[in-house]
C-alpha positions in Angstrom: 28.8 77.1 21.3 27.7 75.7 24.7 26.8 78.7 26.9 27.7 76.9 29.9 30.6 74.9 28.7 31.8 74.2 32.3 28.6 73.6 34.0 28.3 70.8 30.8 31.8 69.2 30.9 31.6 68.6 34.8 28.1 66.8 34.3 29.8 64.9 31.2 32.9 63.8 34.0 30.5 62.4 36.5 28.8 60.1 33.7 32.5 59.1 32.4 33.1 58.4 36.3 30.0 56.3 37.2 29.4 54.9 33.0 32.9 54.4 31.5 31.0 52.4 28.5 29.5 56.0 27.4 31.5 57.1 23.8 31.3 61.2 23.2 31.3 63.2 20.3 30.0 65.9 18.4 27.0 65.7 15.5 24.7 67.2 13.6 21.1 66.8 15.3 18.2 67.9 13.1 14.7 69.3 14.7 11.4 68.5 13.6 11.2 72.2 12.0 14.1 70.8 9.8 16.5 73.3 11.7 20.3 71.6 12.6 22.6 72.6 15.2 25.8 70.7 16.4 25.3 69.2 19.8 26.8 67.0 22.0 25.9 63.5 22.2 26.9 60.3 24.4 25.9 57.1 23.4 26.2 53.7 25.9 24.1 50.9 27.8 22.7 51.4 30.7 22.4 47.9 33.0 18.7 46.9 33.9 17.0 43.7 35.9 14.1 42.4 34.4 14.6 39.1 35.8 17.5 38.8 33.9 20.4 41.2 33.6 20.4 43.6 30.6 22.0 46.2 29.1 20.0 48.8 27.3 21.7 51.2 24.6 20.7 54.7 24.7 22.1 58.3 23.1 21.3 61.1 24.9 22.1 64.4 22.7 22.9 68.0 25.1 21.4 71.1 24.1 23.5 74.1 23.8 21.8 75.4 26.7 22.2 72.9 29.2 21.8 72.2 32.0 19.3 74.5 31.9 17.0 72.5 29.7 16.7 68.9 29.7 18.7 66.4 27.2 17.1 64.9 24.0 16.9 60.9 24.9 16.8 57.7 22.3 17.0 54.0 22.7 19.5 52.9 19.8 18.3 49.1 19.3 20.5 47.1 17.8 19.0 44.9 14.6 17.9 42.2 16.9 16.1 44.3 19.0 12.1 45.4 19.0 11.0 48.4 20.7 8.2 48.1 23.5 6.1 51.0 22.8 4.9 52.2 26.0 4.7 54.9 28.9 8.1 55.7 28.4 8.9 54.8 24.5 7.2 55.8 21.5 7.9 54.3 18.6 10.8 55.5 17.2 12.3 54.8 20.4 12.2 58.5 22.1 12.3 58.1 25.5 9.8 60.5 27.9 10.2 60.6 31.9 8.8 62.3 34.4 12.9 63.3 35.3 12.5 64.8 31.7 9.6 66.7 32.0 10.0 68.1 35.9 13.9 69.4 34.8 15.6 71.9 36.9 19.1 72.9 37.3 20.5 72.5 39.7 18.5 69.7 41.0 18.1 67.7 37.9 21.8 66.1 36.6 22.8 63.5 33.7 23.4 60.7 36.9 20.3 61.5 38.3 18.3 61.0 34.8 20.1 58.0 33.7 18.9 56.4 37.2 15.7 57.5 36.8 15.7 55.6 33.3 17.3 52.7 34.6 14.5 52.7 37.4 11.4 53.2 34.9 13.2 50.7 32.8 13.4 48.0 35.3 9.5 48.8 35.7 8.8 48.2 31.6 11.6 47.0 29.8 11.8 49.3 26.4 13.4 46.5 24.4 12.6 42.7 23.5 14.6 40.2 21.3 13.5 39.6 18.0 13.1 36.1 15.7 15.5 36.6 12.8 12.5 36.8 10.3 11.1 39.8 12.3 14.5 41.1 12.6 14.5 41.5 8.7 11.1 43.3 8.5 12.1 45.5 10.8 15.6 46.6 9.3 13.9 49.6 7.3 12.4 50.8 10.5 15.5 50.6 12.3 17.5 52.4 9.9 14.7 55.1 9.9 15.5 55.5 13.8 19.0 55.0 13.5 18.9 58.2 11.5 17.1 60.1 13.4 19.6 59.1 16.3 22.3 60.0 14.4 21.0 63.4 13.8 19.4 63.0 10.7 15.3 62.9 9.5 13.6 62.8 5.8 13.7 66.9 6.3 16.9 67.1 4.5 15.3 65.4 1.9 13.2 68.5 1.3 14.0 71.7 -0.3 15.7 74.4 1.9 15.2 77.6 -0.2 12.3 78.3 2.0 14.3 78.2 5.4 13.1 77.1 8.9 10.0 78.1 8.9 9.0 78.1 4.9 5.1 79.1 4.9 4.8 79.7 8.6 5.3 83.0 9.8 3.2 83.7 12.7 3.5 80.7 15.2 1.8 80.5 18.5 3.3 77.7 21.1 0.9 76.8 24.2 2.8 75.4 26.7 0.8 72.8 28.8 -2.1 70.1 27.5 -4.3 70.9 30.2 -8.2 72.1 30.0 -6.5 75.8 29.8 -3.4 74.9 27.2 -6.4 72.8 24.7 -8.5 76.1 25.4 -5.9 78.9 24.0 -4.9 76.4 21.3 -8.6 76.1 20.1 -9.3 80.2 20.6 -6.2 81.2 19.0 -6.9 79.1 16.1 -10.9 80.2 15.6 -9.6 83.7 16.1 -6.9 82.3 12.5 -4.4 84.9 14.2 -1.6 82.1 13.5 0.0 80.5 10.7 0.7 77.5 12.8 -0.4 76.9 16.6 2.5 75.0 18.9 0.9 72.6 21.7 3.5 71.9 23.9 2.7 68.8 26.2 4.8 67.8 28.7 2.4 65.6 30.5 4.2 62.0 30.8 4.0 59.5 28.1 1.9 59.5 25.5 -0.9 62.5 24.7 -3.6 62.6 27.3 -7.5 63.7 27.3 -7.3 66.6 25.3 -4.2 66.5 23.6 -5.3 63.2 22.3 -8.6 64.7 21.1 -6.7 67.1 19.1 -4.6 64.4 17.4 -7.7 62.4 16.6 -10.1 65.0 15.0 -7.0 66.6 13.2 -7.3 70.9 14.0 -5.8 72.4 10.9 -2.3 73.9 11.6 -2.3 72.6 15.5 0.9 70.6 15.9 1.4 68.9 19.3 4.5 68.2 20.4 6.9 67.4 23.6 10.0 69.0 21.7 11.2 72.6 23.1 12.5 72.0 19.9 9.2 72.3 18.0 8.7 76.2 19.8 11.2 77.3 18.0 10.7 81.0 16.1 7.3 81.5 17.6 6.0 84.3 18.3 3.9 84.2 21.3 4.8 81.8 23.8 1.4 81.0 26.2 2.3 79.4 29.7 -0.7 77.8 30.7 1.0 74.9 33.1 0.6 75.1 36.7 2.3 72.1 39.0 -0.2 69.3 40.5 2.4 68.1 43.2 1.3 67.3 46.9 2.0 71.0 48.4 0.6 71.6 51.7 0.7 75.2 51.6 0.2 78.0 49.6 3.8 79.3 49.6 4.6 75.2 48.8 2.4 75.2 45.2 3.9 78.6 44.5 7.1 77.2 44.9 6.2 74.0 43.0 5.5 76.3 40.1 8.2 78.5 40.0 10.6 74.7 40.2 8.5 73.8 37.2 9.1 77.1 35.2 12.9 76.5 36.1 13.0 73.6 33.4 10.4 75.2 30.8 11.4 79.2 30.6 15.4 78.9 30.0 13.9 76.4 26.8 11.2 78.3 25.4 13.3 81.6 25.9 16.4 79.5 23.9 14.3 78.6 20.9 12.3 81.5 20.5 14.4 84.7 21.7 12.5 87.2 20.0 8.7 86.0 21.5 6.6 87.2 23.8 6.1 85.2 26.8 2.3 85.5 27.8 1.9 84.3 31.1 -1.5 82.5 32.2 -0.6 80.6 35.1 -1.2 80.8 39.1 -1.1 82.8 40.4 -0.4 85.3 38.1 1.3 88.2 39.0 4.4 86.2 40.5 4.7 83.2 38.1 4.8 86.8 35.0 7.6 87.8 37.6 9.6 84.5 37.8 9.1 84.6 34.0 10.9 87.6 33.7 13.4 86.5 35.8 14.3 83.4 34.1 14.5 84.3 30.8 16.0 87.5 30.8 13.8 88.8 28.3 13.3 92.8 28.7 10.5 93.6 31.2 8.0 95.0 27.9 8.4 91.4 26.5 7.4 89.5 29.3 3.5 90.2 30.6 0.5 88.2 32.4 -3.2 87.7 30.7 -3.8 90.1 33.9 -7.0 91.5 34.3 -7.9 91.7 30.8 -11.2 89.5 30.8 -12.6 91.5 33.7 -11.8 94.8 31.6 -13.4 93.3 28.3 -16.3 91.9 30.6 -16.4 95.2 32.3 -16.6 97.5 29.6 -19.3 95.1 28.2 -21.7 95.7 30.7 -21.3 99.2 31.1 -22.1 99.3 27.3 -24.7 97.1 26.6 -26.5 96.4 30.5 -25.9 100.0 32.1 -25.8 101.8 28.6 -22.6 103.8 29.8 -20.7 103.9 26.8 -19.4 106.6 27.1 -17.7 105.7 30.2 -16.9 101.9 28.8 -14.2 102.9 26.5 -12.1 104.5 29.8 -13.0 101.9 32.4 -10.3 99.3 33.6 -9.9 96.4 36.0 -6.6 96.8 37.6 -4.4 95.5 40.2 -4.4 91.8 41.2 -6.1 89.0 39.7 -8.8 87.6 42.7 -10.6 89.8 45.4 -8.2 92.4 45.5 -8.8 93.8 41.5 -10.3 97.0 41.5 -11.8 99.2 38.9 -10.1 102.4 37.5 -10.4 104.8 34.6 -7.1 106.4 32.1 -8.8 109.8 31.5 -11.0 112.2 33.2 -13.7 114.9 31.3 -12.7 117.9 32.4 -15.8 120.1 34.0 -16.3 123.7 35.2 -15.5 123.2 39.0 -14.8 121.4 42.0 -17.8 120.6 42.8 -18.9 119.2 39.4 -16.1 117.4 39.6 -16.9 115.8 42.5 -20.4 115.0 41.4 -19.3 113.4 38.2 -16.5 111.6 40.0 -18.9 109.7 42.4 -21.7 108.9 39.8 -19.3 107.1 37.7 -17.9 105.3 40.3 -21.3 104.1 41.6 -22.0 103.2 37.9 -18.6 101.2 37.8 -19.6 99.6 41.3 -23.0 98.2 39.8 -20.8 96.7 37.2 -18.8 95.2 39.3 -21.5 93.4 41.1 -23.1 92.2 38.0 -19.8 90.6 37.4 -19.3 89.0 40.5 -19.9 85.2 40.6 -19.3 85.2 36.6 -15.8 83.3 37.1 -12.9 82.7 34.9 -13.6 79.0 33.2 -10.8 78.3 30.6 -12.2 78.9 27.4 -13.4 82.0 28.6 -9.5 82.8 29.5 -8.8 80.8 26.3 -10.7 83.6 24.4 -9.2 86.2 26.6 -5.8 85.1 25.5 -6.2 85.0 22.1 -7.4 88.7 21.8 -4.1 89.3 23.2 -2.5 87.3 20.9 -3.9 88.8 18.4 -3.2 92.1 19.6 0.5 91.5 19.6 0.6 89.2 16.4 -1.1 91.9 14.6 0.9 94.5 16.2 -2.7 96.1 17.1 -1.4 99.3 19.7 -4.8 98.2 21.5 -5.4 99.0 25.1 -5.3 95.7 27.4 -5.2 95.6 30.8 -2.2 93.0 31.3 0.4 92.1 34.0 3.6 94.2 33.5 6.7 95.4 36.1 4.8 98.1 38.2 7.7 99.6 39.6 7.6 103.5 39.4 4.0 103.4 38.4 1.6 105.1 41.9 4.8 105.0 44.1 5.5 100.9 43.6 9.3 100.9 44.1 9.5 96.8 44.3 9.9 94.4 41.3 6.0 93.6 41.4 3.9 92.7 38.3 0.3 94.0 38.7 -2.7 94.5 35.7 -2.5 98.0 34.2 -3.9 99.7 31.0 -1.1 98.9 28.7 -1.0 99.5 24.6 0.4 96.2 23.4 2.3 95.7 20.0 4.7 93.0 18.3 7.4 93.9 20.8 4.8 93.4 23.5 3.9 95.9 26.2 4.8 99.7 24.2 3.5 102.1 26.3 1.9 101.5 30.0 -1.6 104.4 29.9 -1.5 106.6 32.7 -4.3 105.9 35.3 -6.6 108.4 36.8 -4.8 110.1 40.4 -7.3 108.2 42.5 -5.9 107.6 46.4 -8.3 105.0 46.7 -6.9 102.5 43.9 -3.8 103.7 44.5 -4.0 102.5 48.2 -5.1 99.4 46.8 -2.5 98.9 44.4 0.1 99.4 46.9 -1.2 97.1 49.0 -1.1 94.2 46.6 2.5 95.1 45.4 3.6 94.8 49.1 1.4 91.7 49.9 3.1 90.4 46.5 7.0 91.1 47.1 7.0 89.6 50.3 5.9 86.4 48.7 8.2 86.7 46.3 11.0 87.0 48.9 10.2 83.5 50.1 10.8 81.6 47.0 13.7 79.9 46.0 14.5 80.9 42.0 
């Protein structure tokens, strides 16, 4: 069941138009989790120059929820023909473009990526003629590919009583290879809060820096991956990528994010319905917003890594530097993630009259302010954020009901009537954010959170989602 069978059969008429040597039909595709689905595949050549004319055969498969996440692309070589492993191929003839990667309906269409391949082809040809002696060796390989092409891998070989996911319950994807994504991979698995940690990268061509380094030294239960495919059934989905385009303004890298989110969130959100989407990218209060947006996902299921290292580094130093305990375990950072965060408290000792009141009010808020400025110049490196967001994993895997201080939808909370995510004390569970904790009446940070929510919504009303 395609659910957006029209969108899908007017893209499959323009390639019919402009390739009438495509064949369609329907087969049986089989993930790399052994899962199968029915999907719609096309299968033709596409012409190339190299010098000479060719014509290169390719099958491109359609998810079910295209065009809202890219197509799954092969070469199919006939018996004569050796793949060219390189920036675009691996070796069993998947094919990885930057069109691929940088998808977004509407922008990105079937025409436009069989150009691009036909481009990046012309750059690198995929394919080279074989001697008939090599042809022979290579007939097993092929007919390993051809399988996979067809729909088919060596999972069917293996037992299914165990299902999709047999001896993997709790799985973590990462999405993004950079310093932050290899970060939260490496944090969630020292923290062992997953049975089996997703790295999604979707850099171009093969893994890079980090992502290599994790190949190479082999992390137990770390699988890397530039499948959607491979996200399926997890239960935390980390967003860690952030775009690296040529933006000239600040509005322009927003808006380079949120176009890169457009080809990631509709994917992730398909595969794993049931996840939490934790948010760590910039900035973070919108791209937790466009999140929400995107995928459709109730608001308690979608939340940012917020302003929960400053509350963890917080509460540390009023413990163990100020010796404040007492006050640590009710002290928050809230608000927005930068300059604008401000410190806050969920409950309030009750004393014998105003004027105590007053007194304790403004010594605690002096001791808070120290903190503060102990914490100032500490930064947010990414394996500190890395460590930040695997406590939250962990909270939610374990299904904790610990206090965090995370992005969620502020609306109604201090007189915030627009769609705005902002850091508050929030208990978080399996299902995500359960119950948002009441903060403190104070007209200060409630002037300041009002502030950033207006400063945030008109942002928000100049992108393009």
């Amino acid at each position: 069941q395609y659910k957006f069978r029209d969108l899908t059969i007017e893209e499959l008429k323009n390639v019919s138009k402009t390739y009438p040597n495509f064949t369609f039909s329907m087969n049986t595709y089989t993930f790399k989790d052994g899962s199968q689905k029915d999907l719609l595949n096309f299968s033709g050549t596409v012409p190339v120059k190299y010098g000479n004319s060719y014509n290169i055969p390719v099958c491109l498969w359609i998810l079910d929820s295209h065009p809202f996440a890219p197509p799954i692309c092969f070469l199919k070589p006939t018996a004569n023909m050796g793949i060219a492993v390189g920036k675009h191929v691996d070796a069993r003839g998947r094919i990885y473009l930057p069109y691929l990667q940088n998808w977004s309906h509407p922008k990105s269409t079937l025409i436009g990526l069989i150009k691009e391949m036909i481009a990046k082809f012309e750059e690198e040809l995929p394919l080279y003629s074989l001697s008939s002696s090599d042809a022979a060796r290579q007939s097993e390989l092929l007919s390993y590919i051809a399988k996979i092409t067809e729909g088919e891998t060596d999972m069917k070989s293996r037992s299914k009583t165990g299902g999709r996911n047999e001896g993997c319950f709790n799985k973590i994807t990462v999405v993004g290879a950079g310093d932050l994504g290899i970060a939260c991979v490496l944090a969630v698995a020292a923290k062992d809060v997953a049975d089996k940690v997703v790295l999604l990268d979707l850099s171009e061509g093969a893994a890079k820096g980090g992502a290599m380094d994790l190949e190479i030294f082999a992390v137990p239960n770390v699988e890397i991956s530039k499948d959607f495919s491979a996200s399926a059934d997890s239960k935390v989905v980390v967003l860690t990528v952030n775009s690296l385009g040529n933006a000239q303004t600040y509005l322009d890298v927003i808006q380079s994010n949120v176009d890169l989110f457009r080809g990631i969130i509709p994917a992730v959100s398909h595969y794993s319905q049931k996840a939490v989407l934790l948010v760590a990218s910039h900035p973070v209060e919108v791209m937790t917003f466009v999140s929400w947006k995107l995928s459709s996902f109730p608001k308690s299921r979608v939340i940012g890594v917020g302003a929960n290292l400053d509350s963890e580094r917080l509460q540390y130093v009023l413990t163990n530097l100020l010796k404040a305990e007492v006050l640590a375990k009710d002290a928050w950072v809230v608000g927005e993630q930068g300059e604008d965060k401000v410190p806050s408290w969920t409950s309030c000792n009750v004393v014998a009259n105003q004027t105590e009141a007053m007194a304790a009010h403004n010594s605690r808020d002096k001791v808070a302010n120290r903190a503060m400025e102990v914490l100032k110049g500490k930064g947010q490196r990414s394996w500190s954020v890395g460590l930040s967001v695997a406590d939250l994993v962990d909270s939610i895997v374990k299904d904790k009901r610990k206090i965090h201080s995370v992005s969620t939808l502020a609306k109604g909370c201090c007189n915030i009537n627009s769609e705005v995510f902002l850091s508050l004390p929030c208990i978080l569970g399996t299902s995500g954010v359960i119950e948002m904790v009441r903060l403190e009446e104070d007209p200060l940070v409630q002037e300041k959170l009002q502030s950033s929510a207006g400063s945030i919504h008109d942002l928000q009303q100049q992108l393009k989602l």
